[in-house]
Biopython code that builds the backbone (N, CA, C, O; Angstrom):
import numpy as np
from Bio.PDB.StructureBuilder import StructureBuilder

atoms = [
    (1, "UNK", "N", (18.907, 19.563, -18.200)),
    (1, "UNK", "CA", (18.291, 18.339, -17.706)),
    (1, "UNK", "C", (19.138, 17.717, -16.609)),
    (1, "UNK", "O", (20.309, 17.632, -16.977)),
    (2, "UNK", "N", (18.915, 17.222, -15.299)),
    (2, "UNK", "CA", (19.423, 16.792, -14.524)),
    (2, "UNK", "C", (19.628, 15.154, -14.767)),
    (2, "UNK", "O", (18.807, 14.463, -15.371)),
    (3, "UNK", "N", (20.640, 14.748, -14.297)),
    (3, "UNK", "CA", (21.515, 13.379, -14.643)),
    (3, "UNK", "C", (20.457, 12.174, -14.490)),
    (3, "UNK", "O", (20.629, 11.200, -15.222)),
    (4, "UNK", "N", (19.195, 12.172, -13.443)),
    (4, "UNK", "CA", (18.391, 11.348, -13.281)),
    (4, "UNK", "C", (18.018, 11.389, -14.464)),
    (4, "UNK", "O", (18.653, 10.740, -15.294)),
    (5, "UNK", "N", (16.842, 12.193, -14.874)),
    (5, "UNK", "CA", (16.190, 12.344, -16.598)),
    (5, "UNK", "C", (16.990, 11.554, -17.174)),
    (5, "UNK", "O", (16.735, 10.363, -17.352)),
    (6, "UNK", "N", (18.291, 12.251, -17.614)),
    (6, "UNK", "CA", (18.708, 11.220, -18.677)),
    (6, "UNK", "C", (19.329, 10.063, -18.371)),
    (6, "UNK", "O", (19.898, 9.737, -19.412)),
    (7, "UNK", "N", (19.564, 9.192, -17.476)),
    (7, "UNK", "CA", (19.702, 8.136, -17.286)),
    (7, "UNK", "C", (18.228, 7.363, -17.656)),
    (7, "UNK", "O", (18.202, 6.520, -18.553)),
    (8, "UNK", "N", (16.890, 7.755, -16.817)),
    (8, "UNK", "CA", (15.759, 7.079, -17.091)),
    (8, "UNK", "C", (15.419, 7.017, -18.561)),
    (8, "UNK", "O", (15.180, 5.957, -19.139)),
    (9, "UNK", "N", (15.406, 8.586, -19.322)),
    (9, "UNK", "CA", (15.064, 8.262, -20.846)),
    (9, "UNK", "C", (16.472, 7.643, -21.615)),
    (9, "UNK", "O", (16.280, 7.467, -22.818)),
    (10, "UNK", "N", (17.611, 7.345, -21.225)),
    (10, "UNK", "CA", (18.586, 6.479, -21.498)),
    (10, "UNK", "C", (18.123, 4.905, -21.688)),
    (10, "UNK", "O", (18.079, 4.154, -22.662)),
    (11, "UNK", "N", (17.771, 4.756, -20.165)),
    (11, "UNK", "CA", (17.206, 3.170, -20.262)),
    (11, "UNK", "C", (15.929, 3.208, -20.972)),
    (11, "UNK", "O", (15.904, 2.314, -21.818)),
    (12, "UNK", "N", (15.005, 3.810, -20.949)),
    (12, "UNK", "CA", (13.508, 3.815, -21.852)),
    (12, "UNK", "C", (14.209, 2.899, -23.327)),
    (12, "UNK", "O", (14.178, 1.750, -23.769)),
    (13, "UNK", "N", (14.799, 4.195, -23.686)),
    (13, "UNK", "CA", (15.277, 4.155, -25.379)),
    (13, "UNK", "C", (16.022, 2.572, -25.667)),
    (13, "UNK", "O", (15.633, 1.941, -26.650)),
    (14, "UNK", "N", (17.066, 1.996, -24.792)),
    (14, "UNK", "CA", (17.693, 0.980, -24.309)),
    (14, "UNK", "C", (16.505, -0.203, -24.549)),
    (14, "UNK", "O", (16.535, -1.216, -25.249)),
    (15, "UNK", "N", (15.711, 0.210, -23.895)),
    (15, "UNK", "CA", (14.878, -1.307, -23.788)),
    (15, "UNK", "C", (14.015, -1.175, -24.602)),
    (15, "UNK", "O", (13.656, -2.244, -25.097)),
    (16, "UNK", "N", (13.171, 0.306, -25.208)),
    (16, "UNK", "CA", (12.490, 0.363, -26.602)),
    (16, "UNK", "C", (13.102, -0.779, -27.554)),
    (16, "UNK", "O", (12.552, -1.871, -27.691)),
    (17, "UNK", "N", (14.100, -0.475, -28.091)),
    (17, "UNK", "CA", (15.211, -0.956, -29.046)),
    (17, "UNK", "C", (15.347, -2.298, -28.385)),
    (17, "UNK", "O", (14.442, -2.957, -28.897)),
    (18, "UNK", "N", (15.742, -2.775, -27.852)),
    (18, "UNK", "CA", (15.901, -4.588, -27.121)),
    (18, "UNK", "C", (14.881, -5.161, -27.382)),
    (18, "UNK", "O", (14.902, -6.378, -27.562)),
    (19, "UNK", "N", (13.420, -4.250, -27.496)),
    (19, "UNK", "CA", (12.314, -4.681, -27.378)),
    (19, "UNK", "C", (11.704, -4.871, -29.366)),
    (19, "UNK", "O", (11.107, -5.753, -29.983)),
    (20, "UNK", "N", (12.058, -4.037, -29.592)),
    (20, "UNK", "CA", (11.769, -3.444, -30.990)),
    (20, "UNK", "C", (12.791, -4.746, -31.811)),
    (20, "UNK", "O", (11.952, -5.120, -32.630)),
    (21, "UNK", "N", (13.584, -5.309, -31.986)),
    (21, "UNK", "CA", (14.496, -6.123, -31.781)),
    (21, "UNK", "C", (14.054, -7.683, -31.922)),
    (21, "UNK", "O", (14.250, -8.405, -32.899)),
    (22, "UNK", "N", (13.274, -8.090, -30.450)),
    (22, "UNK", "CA", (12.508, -9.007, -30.435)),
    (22, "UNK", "C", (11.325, -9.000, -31.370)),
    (22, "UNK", "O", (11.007, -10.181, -31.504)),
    (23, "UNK", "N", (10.496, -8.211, -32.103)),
    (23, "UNK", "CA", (9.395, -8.418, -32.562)),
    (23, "UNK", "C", (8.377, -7.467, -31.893)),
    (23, "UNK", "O", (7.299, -7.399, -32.484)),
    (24, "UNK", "N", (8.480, -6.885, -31.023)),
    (24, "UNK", "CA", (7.435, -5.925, -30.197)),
    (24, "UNK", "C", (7.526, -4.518, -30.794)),
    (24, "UNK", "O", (8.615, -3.948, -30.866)),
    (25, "UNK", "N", (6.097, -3.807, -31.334)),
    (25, "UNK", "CA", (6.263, -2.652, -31.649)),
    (25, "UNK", "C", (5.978, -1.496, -30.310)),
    (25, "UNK", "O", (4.944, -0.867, -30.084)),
    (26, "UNK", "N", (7.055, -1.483, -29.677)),
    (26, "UNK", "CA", (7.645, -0.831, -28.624)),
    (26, "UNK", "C", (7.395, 0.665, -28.468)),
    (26, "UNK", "O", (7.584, 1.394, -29.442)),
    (27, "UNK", "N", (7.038, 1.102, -27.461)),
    (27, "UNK", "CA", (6.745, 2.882, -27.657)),
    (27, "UNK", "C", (7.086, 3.056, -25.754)),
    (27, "UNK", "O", (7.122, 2.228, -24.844)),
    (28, "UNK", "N", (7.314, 4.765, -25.819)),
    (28, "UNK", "CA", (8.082, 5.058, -24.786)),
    (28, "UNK", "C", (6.176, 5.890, -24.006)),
    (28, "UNK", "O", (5.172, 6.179, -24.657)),
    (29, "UNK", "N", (6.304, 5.956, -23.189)),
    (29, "UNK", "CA", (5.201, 6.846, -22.534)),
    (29, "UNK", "C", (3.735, 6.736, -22.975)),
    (29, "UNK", "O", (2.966, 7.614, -23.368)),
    (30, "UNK", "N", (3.535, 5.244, -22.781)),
    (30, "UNK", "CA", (1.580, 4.745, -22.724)),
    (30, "UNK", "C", (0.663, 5.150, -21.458)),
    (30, "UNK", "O", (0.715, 5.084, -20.230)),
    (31, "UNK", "N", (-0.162, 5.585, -22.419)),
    (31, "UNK", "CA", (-1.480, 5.999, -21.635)),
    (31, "UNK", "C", (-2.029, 4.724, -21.331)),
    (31, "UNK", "O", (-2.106, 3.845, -22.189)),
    (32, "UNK", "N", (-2.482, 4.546, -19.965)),
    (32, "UNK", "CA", (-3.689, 3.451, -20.125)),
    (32, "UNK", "C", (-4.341, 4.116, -18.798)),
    (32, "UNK", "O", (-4.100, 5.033, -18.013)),
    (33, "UNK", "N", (-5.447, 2.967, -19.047)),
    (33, "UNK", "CA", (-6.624, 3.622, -17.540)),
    (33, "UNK", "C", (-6.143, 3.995, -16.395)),
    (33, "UNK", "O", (-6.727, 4.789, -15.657)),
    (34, "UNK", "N", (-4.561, 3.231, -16.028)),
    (34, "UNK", "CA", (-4.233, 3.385, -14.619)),
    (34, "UNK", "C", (-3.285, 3.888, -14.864)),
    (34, "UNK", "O", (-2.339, 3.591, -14.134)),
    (35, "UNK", "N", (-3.004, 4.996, -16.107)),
    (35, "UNK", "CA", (-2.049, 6.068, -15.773)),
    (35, "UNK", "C", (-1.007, 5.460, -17.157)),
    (35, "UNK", "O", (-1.248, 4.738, -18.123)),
    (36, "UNK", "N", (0.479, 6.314, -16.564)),
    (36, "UNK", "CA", (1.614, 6.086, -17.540)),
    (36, "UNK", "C", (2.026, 4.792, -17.844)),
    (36, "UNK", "O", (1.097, 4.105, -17.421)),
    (37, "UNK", "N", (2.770, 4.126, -18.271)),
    (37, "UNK", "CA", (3.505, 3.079, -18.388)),
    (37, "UNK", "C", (4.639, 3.741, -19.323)),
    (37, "UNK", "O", (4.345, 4.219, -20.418)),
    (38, "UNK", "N", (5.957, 3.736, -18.817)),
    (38, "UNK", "CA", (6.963, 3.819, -19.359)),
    (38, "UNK", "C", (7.352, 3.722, -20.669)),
    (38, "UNK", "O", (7.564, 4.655, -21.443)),
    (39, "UNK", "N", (7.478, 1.910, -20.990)),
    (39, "UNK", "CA", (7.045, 1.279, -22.123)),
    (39, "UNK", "C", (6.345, 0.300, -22.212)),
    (39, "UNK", "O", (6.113, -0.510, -21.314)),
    (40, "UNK", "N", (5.830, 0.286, -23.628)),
    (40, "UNK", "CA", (4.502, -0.749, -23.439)),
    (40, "UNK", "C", (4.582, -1.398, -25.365)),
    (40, "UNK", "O", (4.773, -0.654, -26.328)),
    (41, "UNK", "N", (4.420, -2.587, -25.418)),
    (41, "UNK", "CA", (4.427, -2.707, -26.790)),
    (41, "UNK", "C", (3.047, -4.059, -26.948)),
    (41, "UNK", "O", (2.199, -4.354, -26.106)),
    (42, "UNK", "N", (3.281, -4.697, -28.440)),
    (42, "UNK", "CA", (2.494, -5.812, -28.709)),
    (42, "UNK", "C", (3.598, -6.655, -29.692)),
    (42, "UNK", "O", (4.628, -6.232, -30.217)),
    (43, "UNK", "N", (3.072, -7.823, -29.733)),
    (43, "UNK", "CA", (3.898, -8.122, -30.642)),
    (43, "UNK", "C", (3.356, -8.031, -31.939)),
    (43, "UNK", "O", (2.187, -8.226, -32.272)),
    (44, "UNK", "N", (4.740, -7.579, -32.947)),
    (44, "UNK", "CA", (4.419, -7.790, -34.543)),
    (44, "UNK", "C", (4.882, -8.699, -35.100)),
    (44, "UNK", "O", (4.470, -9.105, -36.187)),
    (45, "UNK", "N", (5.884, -9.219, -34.422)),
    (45, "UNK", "CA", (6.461, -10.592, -35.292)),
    (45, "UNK", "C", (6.153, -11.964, -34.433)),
    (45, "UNK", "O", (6.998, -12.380, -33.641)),
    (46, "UNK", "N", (5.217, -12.473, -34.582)),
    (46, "UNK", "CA", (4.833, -13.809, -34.248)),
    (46, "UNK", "C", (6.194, -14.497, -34.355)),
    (46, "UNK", "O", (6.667, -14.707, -33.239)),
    (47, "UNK", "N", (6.912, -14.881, -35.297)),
    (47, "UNK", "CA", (8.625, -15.992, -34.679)),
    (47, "UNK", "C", (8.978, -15.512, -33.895)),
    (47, "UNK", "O", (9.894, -16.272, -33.580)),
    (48, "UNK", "N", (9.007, -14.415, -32.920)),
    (48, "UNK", "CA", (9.909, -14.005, -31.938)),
    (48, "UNK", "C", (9.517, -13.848, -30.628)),
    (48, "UNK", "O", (10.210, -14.075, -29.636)),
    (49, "UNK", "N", (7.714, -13.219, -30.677)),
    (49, "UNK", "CA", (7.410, -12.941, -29.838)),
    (49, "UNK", "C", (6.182, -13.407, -29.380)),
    (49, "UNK", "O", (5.645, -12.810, -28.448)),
    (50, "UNK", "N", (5.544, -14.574, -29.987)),
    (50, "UNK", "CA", (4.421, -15.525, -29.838)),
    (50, "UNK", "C", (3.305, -14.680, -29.025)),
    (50, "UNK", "O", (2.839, -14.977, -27.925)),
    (51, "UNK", "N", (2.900, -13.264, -30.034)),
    (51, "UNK", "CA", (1.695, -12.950, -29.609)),
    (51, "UNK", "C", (1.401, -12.063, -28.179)),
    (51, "UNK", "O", (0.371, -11.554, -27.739)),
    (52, "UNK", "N", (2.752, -12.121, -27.684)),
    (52, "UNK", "CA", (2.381, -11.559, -25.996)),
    (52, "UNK", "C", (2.344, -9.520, -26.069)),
    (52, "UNK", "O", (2.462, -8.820, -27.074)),
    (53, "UNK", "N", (2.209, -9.224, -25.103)),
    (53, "UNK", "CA", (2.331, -7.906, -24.991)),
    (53, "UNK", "C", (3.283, -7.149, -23.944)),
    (53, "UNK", "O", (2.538, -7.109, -22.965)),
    (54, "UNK", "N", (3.922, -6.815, -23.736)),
    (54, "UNK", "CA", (4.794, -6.718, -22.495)),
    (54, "UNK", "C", (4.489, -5.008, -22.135)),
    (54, "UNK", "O", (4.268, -4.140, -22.979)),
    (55, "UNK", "N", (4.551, -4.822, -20.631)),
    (55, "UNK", "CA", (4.409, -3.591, -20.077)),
    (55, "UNK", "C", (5.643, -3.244, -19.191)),
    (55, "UNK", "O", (5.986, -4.142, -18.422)),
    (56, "UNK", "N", (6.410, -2.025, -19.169)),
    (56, "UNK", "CA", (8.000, -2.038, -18.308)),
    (56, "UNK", "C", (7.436, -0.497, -17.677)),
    (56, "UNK", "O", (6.730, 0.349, -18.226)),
    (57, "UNK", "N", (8.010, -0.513, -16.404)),
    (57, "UNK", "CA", (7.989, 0.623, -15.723)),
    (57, "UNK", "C", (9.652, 0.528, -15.190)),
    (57, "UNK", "O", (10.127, -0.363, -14.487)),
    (58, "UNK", "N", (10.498, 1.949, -15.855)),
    (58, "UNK", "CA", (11.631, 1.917, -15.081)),
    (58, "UNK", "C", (12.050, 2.767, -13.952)),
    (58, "UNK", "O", (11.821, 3.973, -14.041)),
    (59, "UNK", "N", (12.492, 2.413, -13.156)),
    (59, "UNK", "CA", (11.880, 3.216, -11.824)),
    (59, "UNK", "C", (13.467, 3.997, -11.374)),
    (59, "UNK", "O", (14.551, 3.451, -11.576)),
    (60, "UNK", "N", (13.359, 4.856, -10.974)),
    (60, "UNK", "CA", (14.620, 5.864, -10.469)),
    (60, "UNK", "C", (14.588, 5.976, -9.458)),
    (60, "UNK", "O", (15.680, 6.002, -8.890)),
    (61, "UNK", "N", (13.451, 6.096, -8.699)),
    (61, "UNK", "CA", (13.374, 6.524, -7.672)),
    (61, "UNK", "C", (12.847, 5.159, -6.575)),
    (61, "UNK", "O", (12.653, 4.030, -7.024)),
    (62, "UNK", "N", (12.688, 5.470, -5.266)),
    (62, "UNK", "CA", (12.488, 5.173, -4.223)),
    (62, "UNK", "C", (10.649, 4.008, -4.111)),
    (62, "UNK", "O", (10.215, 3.103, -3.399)),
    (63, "UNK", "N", (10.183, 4.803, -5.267)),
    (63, "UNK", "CA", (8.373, 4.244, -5.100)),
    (63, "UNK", "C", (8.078, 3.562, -5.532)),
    (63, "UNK", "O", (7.047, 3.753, -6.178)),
    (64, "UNK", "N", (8.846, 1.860, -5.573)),
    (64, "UNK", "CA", (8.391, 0.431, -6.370)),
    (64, "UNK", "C", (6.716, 0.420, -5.972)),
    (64, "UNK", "O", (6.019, 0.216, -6.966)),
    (65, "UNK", "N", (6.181, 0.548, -5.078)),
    (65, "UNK", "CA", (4.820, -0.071, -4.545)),
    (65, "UNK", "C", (3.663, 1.020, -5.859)),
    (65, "UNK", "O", (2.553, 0.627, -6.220)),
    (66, "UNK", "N", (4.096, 1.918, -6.182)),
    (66, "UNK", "CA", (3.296, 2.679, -7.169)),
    (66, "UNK", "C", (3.480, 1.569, -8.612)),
    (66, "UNK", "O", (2.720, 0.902, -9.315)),
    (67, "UNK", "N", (4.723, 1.800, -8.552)),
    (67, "UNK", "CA", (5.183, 1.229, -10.121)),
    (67, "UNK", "C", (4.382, 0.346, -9.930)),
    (67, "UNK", "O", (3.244, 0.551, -10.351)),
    (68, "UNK", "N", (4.693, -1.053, -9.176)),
    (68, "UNK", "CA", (3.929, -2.343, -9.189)),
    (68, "UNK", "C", (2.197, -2.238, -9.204)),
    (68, "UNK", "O", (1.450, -3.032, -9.776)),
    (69, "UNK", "N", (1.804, -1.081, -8.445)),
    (69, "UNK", "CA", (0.406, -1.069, -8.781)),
    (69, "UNK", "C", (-0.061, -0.334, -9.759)),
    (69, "UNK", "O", (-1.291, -0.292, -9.800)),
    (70, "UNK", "N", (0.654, 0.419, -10.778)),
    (70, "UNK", "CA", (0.461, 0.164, -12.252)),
    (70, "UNK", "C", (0.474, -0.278, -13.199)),
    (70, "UNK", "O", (-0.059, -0.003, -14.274)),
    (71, "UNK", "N", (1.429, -1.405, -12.694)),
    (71, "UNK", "CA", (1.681, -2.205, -13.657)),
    (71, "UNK", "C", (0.547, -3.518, -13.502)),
    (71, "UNK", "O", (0.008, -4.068, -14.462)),
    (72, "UNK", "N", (0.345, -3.848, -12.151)),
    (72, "UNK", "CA", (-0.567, -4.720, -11.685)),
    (72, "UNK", "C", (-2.495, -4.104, -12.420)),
    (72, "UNK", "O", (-3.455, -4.875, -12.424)),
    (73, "UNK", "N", (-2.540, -3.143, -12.755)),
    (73, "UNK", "CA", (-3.645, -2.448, -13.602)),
    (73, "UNK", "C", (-3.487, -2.738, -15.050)),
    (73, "UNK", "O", (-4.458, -2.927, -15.782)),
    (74, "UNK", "N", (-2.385, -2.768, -15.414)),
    (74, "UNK", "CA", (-1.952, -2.741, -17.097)),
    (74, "UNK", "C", (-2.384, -3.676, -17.427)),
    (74, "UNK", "O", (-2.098, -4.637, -16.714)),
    (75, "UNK", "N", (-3.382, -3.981, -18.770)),
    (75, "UNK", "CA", (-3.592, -5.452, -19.297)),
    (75, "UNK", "C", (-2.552, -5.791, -20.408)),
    (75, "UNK", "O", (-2.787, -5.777, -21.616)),
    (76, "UNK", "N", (-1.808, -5.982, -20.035)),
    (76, "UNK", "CA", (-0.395, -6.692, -20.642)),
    (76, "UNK", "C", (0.096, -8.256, -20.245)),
    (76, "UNK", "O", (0.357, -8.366, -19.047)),
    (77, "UNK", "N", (0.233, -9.236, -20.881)),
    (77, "UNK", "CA", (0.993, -10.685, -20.770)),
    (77, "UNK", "C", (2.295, -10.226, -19.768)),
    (77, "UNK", "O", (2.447, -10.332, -18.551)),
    (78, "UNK", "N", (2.856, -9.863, -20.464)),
    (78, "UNK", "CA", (4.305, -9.555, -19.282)),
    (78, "UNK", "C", (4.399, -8.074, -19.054)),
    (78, "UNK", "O", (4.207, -7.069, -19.739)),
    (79, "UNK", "N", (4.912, -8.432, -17.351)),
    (79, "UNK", "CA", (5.483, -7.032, -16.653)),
    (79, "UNK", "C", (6.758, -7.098, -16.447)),
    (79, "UNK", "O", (7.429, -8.121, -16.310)),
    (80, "UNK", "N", (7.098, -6.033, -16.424)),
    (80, "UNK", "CA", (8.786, -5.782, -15.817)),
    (80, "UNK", "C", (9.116, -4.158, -14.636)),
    (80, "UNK", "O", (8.858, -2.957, -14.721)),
    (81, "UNK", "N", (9.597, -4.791, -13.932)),
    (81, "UNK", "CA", (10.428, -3.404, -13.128)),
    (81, "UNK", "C", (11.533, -3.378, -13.302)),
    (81, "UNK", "O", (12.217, -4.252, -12.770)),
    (82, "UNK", "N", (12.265, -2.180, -14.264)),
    (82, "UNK", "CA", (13.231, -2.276, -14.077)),
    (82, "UNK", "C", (14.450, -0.869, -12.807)),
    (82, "UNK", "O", (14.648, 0.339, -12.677)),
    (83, "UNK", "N", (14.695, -1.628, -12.471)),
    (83, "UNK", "CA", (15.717, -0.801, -10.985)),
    (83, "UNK", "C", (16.759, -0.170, -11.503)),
    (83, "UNK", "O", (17.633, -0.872, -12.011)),
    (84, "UNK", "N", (16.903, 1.134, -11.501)),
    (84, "UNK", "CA", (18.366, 1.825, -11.477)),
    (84, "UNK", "C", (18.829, 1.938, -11.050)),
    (84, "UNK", "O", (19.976, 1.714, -11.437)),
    (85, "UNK", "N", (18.640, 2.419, -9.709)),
    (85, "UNK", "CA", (19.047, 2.584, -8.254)),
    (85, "UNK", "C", (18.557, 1.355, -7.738)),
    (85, "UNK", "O", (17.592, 0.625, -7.969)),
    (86, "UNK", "N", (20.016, 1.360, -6.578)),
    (86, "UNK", "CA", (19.667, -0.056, -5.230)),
    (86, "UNK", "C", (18.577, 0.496, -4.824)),
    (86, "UNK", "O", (18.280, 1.688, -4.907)),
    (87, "UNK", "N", (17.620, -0.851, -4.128)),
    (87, "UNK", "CA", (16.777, -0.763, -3.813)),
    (87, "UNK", "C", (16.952, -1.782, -2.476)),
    (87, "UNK", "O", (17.862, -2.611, -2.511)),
    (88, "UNK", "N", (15.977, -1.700, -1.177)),
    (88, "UNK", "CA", (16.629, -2.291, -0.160)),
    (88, "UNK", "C", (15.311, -4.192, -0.463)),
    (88, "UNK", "O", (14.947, -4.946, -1.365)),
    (89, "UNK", "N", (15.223, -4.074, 0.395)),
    (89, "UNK", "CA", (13.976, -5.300, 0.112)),
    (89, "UNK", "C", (13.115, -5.407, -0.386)),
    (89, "UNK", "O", (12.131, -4.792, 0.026)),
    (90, "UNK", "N", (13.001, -6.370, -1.712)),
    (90, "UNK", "CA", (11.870, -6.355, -2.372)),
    (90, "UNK", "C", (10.318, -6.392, -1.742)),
    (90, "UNK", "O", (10.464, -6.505, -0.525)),
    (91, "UNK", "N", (8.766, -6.339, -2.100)),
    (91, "UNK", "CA", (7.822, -6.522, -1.449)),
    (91, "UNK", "C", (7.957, -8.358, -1.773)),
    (91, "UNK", "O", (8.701, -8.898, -2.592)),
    (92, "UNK", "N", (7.161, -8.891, -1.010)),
    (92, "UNK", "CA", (7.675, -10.100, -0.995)),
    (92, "UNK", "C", (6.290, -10.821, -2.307)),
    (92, "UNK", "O", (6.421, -11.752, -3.101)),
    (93, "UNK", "N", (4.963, -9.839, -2.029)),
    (93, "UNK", "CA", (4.134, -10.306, -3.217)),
    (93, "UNK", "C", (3.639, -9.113, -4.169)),
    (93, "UNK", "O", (3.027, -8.095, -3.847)),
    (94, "UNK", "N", (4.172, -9.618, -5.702)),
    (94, "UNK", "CA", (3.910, -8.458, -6.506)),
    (94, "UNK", "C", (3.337, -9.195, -7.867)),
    (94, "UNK", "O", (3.584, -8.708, -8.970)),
    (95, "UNK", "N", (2.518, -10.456, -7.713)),
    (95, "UNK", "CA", (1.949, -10.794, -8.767)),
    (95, "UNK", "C", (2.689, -11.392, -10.044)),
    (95, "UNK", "O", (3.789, -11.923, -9.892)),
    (96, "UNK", "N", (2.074, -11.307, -11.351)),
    (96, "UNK", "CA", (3.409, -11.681, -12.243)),
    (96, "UNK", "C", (4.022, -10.631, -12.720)),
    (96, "UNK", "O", (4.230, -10.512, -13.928)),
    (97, "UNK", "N", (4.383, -9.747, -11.844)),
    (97, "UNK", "CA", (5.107, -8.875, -12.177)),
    (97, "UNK", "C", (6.527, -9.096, -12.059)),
    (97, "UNK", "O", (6.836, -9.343, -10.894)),
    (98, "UNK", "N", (7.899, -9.091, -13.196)),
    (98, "UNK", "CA", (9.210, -9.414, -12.971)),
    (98, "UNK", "C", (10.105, -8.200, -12.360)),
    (98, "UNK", "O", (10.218, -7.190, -13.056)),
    (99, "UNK", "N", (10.678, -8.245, -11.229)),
    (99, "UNK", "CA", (11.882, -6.714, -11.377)),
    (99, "UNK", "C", (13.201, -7.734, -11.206)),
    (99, "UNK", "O", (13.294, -8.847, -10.687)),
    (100, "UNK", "N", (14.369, -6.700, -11.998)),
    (100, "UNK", "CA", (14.939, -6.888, -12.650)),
    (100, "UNK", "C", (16.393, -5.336, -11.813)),
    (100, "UNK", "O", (16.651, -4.134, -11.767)),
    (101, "UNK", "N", (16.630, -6.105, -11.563)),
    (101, "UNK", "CA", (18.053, -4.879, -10.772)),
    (101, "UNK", "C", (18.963, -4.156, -11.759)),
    (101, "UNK", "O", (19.878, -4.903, -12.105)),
    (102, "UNK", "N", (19.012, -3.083, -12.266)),
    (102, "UNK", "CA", (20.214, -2.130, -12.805)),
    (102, "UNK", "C", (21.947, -2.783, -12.157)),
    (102, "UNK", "O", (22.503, -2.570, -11.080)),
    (103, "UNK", "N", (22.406, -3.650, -13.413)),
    (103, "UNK", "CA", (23.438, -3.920, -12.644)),
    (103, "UNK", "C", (24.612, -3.103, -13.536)),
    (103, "UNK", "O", (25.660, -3.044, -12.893)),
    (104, "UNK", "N", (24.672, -2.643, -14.482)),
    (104, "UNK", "CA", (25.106, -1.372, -15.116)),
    (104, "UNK", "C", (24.642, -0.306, -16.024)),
    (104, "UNK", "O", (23.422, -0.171, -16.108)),
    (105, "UNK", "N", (25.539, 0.621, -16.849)),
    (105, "UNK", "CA", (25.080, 1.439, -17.422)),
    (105, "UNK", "C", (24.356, 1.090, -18.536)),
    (105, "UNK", "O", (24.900, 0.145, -19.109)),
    (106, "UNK", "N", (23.254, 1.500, -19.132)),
    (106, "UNK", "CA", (22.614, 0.723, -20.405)),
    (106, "UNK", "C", (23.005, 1.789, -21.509)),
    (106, "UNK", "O", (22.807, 1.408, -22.663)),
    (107, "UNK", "N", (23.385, 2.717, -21.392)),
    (107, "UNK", "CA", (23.855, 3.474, -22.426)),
    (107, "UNK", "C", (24.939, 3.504, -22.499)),
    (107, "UNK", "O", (25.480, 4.155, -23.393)),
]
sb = StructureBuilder()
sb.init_structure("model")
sb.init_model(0)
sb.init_chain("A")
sb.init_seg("    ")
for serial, (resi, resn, name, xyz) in enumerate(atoms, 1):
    if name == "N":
        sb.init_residue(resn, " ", resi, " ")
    sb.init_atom(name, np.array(xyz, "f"), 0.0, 1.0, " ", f" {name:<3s}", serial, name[0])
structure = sb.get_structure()
C-alpha cells in the first residue's frame, strides 16, 4: 500500500472514532446518490449530538471542487473537508460546507 492510502484510511478511522465518541453511529465509505462519502454518520445519542447527521470527505489530493460538490449533494446537517495536504486558496463559496486544514499527524 502506498503512504497516501494509509494516511487517508488513518484519518477515516481517526475521525470514525472522534465521531463514534460524540454520539454519531459513524461508518467509513457511504453510498449515497451523489456517489462516496468518506464518512457519514447519524446521531444515536441525543445528549451529545442533538439529532444532527454529519457528512466528512477527507481529501489527499489536489480536487477540493469534487469533494465540495459531493458533499454539497449529501443530505446531511453538517459537512466537513478535511485537508491533508496544503492546499493553496480556498474557493471563496462552498455553502455550509466546513474545511478544516491537516495541521498534524492524526495517527
Amino acid at each position: 500500500m502506498d503512504s497516501g492510502y494509509d494516511e487517508h484510511a488513518a484519518a477515516q478511522d481517526y475521525v470514525v472514532s472522534l465521531l463514534r465518541y460524540y454520539g454519531f453511529d459513524a461508518r467509513k465509505e457511504v453510498w449515497i446518490s451523489g456517489g462516496r462519502i468518506d464518512i457519514a454518520g447519524r446521531c444515536v445519542n441525543r445528549d451529545l449530538c442533538k439529532s444532527y447527521s454529519v457528512a466528512i470527505e477527507v481529501s489527499r489530493t489536489s480536487d477540493l471542487a469534487k469533494d465540495l460538490d459531493r458533499l454539497s449533494k449529501a443530505s446531511y446537517d453538517l459537512k466537513f473537508v478535511v485537508l491533508l495536504k496544503p492546499y493553496g486558496e480556498l474557493p471563496s463559496i462552498f455553502g455550509n460546507i466546513w474545511i478544516t486544514r491537516e495541521t498534524r499527524t492524526l495517527a
